[in-house]
C-alpha positions in Angstrom: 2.3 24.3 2.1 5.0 26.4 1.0 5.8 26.0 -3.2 2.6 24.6 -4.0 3.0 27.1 -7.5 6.6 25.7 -7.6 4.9 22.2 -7.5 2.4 22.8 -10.0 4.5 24.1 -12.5 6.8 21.5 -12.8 4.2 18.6 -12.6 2.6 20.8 -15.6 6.3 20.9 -17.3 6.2 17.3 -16.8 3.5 16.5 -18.5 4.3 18.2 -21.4 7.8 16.2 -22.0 7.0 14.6 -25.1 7.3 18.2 -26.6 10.1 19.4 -24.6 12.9 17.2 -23.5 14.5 19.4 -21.6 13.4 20.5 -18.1 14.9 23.6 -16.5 14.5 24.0 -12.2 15.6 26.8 -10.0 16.6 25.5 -6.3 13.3 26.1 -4.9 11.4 24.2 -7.2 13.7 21.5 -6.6 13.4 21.5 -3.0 9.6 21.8 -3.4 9.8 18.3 -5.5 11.7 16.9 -2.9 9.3 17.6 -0.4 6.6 16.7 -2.4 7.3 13.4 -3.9 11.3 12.3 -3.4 11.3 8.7 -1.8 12.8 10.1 1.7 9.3 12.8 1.7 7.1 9.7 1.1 8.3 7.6 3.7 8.6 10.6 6.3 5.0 11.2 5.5 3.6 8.2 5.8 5.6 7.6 9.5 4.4 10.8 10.6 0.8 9.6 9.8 1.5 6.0 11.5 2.3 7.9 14.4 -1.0 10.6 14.6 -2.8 7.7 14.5 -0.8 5.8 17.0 -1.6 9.3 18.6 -5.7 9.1 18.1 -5.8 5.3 19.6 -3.9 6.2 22.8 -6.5 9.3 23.4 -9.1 6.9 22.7 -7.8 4.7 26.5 -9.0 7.5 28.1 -12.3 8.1 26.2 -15.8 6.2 26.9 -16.0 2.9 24.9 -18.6 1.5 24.3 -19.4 -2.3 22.8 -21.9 -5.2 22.1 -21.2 -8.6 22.3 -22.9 -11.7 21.6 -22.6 -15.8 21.7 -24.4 -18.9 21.1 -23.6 -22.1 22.2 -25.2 -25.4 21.1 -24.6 -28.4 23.7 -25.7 -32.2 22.4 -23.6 -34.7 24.5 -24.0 -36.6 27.5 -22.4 -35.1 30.3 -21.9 -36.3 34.3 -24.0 -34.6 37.1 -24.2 -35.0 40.3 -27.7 -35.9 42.3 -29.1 -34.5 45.1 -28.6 -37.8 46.9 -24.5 -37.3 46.1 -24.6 -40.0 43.2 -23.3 -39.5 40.1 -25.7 -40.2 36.7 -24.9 -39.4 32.4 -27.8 -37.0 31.3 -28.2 -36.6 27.5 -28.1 -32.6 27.0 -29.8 -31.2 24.0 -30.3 -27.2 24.3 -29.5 -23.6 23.1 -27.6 -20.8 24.9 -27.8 -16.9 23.5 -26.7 -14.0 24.8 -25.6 -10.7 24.1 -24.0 -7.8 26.4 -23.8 -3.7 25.9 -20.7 -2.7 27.9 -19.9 1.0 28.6 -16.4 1.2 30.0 -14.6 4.2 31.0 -10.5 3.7 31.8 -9.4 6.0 35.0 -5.6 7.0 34.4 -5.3 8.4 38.1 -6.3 5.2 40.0 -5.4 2.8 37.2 -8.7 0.8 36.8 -11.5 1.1 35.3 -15.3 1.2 35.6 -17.9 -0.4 33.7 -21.7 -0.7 33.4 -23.5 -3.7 31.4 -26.9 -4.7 30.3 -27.2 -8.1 29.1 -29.9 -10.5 28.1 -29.5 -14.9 28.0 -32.2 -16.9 27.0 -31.9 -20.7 27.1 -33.8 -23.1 24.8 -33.8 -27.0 26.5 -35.0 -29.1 23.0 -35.7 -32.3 24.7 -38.2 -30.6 27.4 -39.7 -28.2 25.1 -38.6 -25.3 27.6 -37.5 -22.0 27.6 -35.9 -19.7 30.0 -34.7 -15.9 30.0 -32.4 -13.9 32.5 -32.1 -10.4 32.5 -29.0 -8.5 33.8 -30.6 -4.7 33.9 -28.0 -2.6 34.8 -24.5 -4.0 36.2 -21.7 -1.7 37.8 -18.2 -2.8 38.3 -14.6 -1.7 39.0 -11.9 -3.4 38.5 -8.1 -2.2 39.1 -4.6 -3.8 40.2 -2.9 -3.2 43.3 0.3 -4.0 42.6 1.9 -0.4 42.7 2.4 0.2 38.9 -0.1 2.2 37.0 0.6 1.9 33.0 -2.4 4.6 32.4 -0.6 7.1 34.1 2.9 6.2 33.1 1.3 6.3 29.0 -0.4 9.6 29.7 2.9 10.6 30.3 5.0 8.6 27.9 2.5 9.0 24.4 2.0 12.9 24.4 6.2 13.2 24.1 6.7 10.3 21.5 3.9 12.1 19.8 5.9 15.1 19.7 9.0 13.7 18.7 7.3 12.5 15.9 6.1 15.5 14.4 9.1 17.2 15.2 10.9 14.4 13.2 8.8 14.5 10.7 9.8 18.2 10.4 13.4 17.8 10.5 13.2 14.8 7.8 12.0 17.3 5.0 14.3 19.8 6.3 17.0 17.4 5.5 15.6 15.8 2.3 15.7 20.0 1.5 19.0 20.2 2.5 19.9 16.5 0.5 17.8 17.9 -2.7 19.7 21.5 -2.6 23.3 19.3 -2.1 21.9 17.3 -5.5 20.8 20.6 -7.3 24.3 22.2 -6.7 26.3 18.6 -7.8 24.5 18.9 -11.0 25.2 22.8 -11.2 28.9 22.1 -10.6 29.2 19.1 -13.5 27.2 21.7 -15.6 29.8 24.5 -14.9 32.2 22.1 -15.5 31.2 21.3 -18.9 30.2 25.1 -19.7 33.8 25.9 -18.9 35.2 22.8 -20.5 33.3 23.6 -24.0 34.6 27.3 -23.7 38.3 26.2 -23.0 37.7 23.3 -25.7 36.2 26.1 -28.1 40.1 28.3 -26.9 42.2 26.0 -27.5 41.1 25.1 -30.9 41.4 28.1 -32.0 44.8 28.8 -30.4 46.2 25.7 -31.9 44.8 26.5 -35.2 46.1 30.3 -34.7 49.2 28.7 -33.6 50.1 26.4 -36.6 50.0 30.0 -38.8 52.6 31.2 -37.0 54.7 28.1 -36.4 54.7 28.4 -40.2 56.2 31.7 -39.8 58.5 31.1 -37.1 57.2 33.6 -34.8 56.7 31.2 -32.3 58.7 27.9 -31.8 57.9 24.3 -31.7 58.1 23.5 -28.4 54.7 26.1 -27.8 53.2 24.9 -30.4 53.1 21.2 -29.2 52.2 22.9 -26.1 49.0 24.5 -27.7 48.4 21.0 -29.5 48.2 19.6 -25.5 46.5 21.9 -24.4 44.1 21.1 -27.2 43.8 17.3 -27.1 43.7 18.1 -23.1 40.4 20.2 -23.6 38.7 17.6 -25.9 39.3 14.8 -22.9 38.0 17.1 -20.7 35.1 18.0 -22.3 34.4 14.4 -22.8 34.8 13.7 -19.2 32.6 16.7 -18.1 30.0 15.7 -20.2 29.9 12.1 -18.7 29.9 13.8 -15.1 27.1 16.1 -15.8 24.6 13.0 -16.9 25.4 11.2 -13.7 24.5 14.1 -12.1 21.4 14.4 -13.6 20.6 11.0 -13.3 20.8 10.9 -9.5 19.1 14.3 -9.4 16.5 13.0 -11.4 16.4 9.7 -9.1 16.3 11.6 -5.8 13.4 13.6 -7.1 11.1 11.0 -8.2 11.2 12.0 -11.9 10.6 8.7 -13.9 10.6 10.2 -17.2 14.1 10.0 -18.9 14.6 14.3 -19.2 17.6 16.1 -19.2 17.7 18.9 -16.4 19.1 22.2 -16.4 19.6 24.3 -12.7 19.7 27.6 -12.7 21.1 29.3 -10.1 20.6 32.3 -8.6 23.3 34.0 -7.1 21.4 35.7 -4.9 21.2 34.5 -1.0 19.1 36.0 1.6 21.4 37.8 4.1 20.4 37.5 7.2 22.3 37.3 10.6 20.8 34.3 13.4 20.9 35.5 16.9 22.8 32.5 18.9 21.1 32.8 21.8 17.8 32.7 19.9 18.4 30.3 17.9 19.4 27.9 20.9 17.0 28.4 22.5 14.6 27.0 19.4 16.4 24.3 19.1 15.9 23.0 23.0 12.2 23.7 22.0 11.5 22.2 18.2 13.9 20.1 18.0 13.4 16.4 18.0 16.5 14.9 19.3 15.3 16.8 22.6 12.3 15.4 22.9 13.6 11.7 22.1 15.8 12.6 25.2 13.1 13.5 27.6 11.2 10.1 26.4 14.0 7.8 27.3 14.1 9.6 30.2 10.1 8.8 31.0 10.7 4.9 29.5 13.8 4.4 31.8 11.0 5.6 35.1 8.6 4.1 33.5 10.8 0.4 33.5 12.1 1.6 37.2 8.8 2.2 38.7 7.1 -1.5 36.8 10.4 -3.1 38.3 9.3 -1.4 41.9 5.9 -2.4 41.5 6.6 -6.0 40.7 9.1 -7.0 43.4 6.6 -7.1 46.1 3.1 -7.2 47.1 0.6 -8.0 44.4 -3.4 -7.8 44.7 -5.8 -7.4 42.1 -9.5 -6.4 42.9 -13.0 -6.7 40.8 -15.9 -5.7 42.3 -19.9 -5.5 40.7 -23.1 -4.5 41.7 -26.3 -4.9 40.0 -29.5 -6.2 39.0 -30.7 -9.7 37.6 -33.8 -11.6 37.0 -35.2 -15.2 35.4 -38.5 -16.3 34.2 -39.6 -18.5 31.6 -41.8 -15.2 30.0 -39.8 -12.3 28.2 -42.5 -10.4 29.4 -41.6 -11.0 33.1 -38.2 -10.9 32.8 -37.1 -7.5 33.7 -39.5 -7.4 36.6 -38.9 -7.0 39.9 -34.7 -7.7 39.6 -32.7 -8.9 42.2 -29.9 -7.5 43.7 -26.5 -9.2 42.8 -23.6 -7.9 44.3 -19.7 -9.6 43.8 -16.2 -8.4 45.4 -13.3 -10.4 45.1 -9.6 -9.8 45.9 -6.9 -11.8 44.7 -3.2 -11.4 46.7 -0.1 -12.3 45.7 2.9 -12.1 48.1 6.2 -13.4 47.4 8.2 -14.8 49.9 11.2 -16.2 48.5 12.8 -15.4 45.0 16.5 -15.5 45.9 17.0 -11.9 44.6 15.5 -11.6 41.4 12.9 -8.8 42.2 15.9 -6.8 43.5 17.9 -7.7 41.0 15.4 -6.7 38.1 15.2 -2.9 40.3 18.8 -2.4 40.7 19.1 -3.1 36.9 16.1 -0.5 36.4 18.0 2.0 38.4 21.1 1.6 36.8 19.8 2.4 33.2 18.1 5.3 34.7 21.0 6.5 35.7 22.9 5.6 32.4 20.2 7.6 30.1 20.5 10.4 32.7 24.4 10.9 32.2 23.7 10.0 28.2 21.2 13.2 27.8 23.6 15.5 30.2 25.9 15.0 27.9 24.1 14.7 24.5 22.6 18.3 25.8 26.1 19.8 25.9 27.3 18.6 22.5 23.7 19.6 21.1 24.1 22.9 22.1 27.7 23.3 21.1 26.5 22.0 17.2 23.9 25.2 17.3 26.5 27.3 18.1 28.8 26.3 15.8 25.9 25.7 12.7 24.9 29.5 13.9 28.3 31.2 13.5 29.1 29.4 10.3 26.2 29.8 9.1 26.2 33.9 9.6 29.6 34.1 7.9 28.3 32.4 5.0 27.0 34.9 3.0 29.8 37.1 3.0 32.1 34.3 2.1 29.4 33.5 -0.8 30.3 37.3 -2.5 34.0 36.8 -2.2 33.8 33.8 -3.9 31.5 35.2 -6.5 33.7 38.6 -6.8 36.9 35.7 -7.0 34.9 34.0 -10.3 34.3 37.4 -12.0 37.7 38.5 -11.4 39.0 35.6 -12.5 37.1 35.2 -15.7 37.9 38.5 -16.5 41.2 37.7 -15.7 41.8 34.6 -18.2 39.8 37.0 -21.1 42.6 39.5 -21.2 45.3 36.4 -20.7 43.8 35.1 -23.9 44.2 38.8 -25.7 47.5 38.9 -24.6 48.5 35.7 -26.3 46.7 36.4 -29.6 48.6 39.8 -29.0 52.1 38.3 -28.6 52.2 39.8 -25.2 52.0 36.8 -23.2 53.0 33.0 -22.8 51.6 29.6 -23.1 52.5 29.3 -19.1 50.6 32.2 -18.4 47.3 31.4 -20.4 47.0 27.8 -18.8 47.6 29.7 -15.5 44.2 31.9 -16.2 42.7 29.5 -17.5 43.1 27.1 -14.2 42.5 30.0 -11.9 39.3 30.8 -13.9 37.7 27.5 -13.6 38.9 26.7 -10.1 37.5 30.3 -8.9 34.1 29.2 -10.6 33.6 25.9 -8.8 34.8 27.2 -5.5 31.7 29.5 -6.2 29.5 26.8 -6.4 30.9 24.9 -3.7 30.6 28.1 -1.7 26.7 28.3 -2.3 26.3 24.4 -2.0 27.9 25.6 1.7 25.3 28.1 2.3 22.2 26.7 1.4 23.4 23.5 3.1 23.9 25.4 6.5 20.5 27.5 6.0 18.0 23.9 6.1 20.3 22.0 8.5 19.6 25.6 10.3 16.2 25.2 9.7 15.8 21.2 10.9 18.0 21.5 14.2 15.9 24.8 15.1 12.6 24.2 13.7 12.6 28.0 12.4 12.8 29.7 9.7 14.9 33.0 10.6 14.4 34.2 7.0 10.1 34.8 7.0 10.3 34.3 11.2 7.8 31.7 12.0 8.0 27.5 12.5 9.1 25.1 9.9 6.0 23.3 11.3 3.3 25.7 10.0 4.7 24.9 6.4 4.9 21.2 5.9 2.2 20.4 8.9 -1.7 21.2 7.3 
C-alpha cells in the first residue's frame, strides 16, 4: 500500500518521543497515518472485512457441504401401545437409540432446491431383553425444492455479488475521505501556525516601532496621537499573539486526535507549495465514476432488493407446493456383520399444496405495495443518476482550475509580504504613515491565509476526486490497487 515508508518513519519518530517532543509531518505522511491507524480507517477496515466474509459464506450456498451428525436417546418410562387385538396395554421401556448420519448436500440456484445423499447407521440396545438391533441406510438420494414461484438462490446470486461490490468500493471511498478529512486537519493546523508565525513577526514589529516611536515622540517629530496609535498597535499584537498561540494547540490537539497519536507531542506541518498540475478529462472522469463508485452500485442493489421483494410478494399470493422426494437403500439385522447386506430398496415422494382461496385482498395488497416501491426506487436512482453526474462535473471543473488559482494566491502572499517589508522601511524612513503600515500589514497576513485556504481547496477537491471516481488521474490507475492487498 501506498506510504508504507511514510508509515514507518513516523511510527519510528514516534517511538523516539521521549527525546524529541516535537514531531514534524508533511501532508502525505499525514494522510498515510490517517489511513493507517485514524479511528474512521479502523472502523472502515474492519466493515470492509465483515463484508468479504459475509462475501465467502454466501459462495459457500452454492459449494458442496458436507456434515455428520449424531444422537442418542435413552427411553425408561412406561408408555401406551396398542395390541394386535386393538387393546390398549402400559409396557415398561428400558433401551438405547444411536445414530449418526454423513450428509453431502449440494444447493441448485437455477431450480431452487437442493440435492442430497446420506449414509447413516442406528443401532438399538433393548436393556430388559438383552437385545440388540442395527439398520443400515447405505446410500440415500433426495431432492427437495419449493414450488411456490420464488427462488431466493437465484434472487442472492444476484443480490450478494453487488452488495459485495458496494462494499469494497465503500471501503475505497471511506479512506479517500478520511484523506481528504486528515489533509482538511493538516491545513487547519498549518493556518493557526501561519497565524502565529505572522502574529510573532507583527508582535516582534510593533515592539520595536513603539519603542522607535517613543524616541521620537521625545523629539516631536512625530505627534501623540501616532504614537498611541503605535502603543495599539502594540498591545493589539501581544493579544494576538496570545490568541494565535491558543488556536494553534487546538489545532494540534484535534490533529493529533484524528490521527490516532496518543502521546502528548506538539506537531509541526510543513507544507509544500508544490501541487501536481494536472487537467481531468470530464468525460473520463464520469465515466469512472458510473463504474467505481459506490453510490452506483448501492443504486443498482435497491433496485435488485425492490425485484427481489416484488417477485417474493408474486410468489406468495398464490399457489404454494413444496416437494421432497428420496430414494435409497436400507437394511436391519441383529448382526453388524449382516447389516449392509443385501439392502432394500426405500423410495419416498411427498407433495405438500397450499392453495388459498379467500384472503380478502391481502396477497394483492402485499404485490401492489411491492410494485409501488419498485417504482419509487426507480424514479429515486433516475434522479440520483442525474444529480450524481452533475456533482462530477462540477468537482472536475473546479477541481482543474484549482491549481492555477493555488499560484495566484501564492504570487498574492509574496507580493504582499514584500509589500508590508517596504511599508515598514518607509515608516522607519519617515516616508510613510501609521495608516498605511497597518494596511500592509493586514493585506500581508490576509494574502497568506487565503494561500492556505487556497491549497486546503485543492487538495480537498483532488481525494473527494479520487473517492467519487475511484482513480487516481495523477499516477493513472484505481484507488483500489492501493488500499485493497
Amino acid at each position: 500500500m501506498r506510504y508504507t515508508c511514510f508509515i514507518l518513519l513516523v511510527l519510528l519518530s514516534l517511538g523516539q518521543l521521549n527525546a524529541q517532543e516535537t514531531l514534524r509531518l508533511t501532508l502525505n505522511e499525514v494522510v498515510a497515518l490517517a489511513r493507517k491507524q485514524s479511528p474512521q480507517a479502523v472502523a472502515a477496515r474492519h466493515q470492509y472485512r465483515a463484508a468479504y466474509w459475509n462475501w465467502r459464506s454466501f459462495k459457500a450456498d452454492y459449494l458442496p457441504s458436507l456434515t455428520f451428525s449424531s444422537s442418542s436417546q435413552l427411553n425408561r418410562s412406561i408408555s401406551p401401545i396398542t395390541l394386535p387385538d386393538g387393546t390398549d396395554s402400559f409396557v415398561q421401556r428400558n433401551q438405547l437409540l444411536n445414530g449418526g448420519t454423513l450428509t453431502i448436500n449440494q444447493n441448485v440456484a437455477l431450480l431452487g432446491g437442493s440435492f442430497f445423499v446420506q449414509s447413516g447407521l442406528q443401532r438399538l440396545d433393548i436393556f430388559s431383553e438383552r437385545q440388540k438391533s442395527f439398520k443400515s441406510t447405505p446410500v440415500l438420494i433426495g431432492y427437495s425444492q419449493s414450488l411456490s414461484g420464488y427462488n431466493s438462490l437465484k434472487w442472492n446470486k444476484r443480490i450478494e455479488p453487488v452488495r459485495y461490490e458496494a462494499a469494497k468500493k465503500q471501503y475505497v471511498e471511506t479512506l479517500e475521505l478520511t484523506a481528504s478529512a486528515a489533509a482538511m486537519k493538516f491545513f487547519q493546523l498549518a493556518t493557526a501556525q501561519s497565524n502565529f508565525q505572522s502574529a510573532s513577526y507583527n508582535y516582534a514589529n510593533a515592539d520595536t516601532l513603539f519603542h522607535y516611536a517613543q524616541g521620537r515622540y521625545e523629539i516631536g517629530t512625530i505627534t501623540e496621537n501616532e504614537m498611541l496609535q503605535l502603543e495599539i498597535n502594540y498591545l493589539t499584537e501581544q493579544t494576538n499573539r496570545l490568541n494565535a498561540r491558543i488556536e494553534m494547540d487546538d489545532r494540534i490537539q484535534d490533529l493529533r486526535s484524528f490521527l490516532g497519536i496518543t502521546e502528548n507531542v506538539d506537531i509541526v506541518v510543513d507544507v509544500s507549495e508544490s501541487v501536481p498540475d494536472f487537467t481531468v478529462p470530464v468525460n473520463e472522469a464520469l465515466q469512472l465514476a458510473l463504474q467505481n463508485s459506490p453510490d452506483m452500485e448501492l443504486l443498482a442493489l435497491q433496485k435488485l432488493q425492490s425485484e427481489s421483494a416484488l417477485a417474493s410478494a408474486e410468489a406468495s399470493r398464490g399457489f404454494k407446493a413444496d416437494l421432497y422426494m428420496q430414494l435409497g437403500l436400507s437394511q436391519t439385522d441383529t448382526h453388524f456383520d449382516k447389516v449392509y447386506q443385501n439392502p432394500l430398496n426405500q423410495q419416498l415422494v411427498s407433495l405438500g399444496i397450499r392453495i388459498p382461496i379467500l384472503d380478502w385482498g391481502v396477497g394483492r395488497g402485499r404485490v401492489e405495495v411491492a410494485k409501488s416501491n419498485l417504482e419509487r426506487v426507480k424514479i429515486n436512482i433516475a434522479q440520483a443518476q442525474i444529480d450524481f453526474e452533475a456533482n462530477v462535473i462540477k468537482l472536475v471543473k473546479q477541481f482543474n482550475l484549482q491549481a492555477a488559482k493555488v499560484a495566484i494566491a501564492r504570487k498574492t502572499s509574496e507580493r504582499a509580504a514584500r509589500r508590508n517589508d517596504v511599508a515598514y522601511r518607509l515608516y522607519l524612513l519617515g516616508k510613510s504613515t501609521v495608516l498605511d503600515l497597518n494596511a500592509a500589514i493586514a493585506e500581508k497576513d490576509r494574502s497568506q491565509r487565503y494561500y492556505i485556504s487556497e491549497l486546503r481547496s485543492y487538495w480537498s477537491l483532488y481525494y473527494g476526486l479520487r473517492s467519487i471516481t475511484g482513480w487516481d488521474f495523477e499516477k493513472n490507475h484505481p484507488v483500489l490497487n492501493e488500499v485493497i492487498d
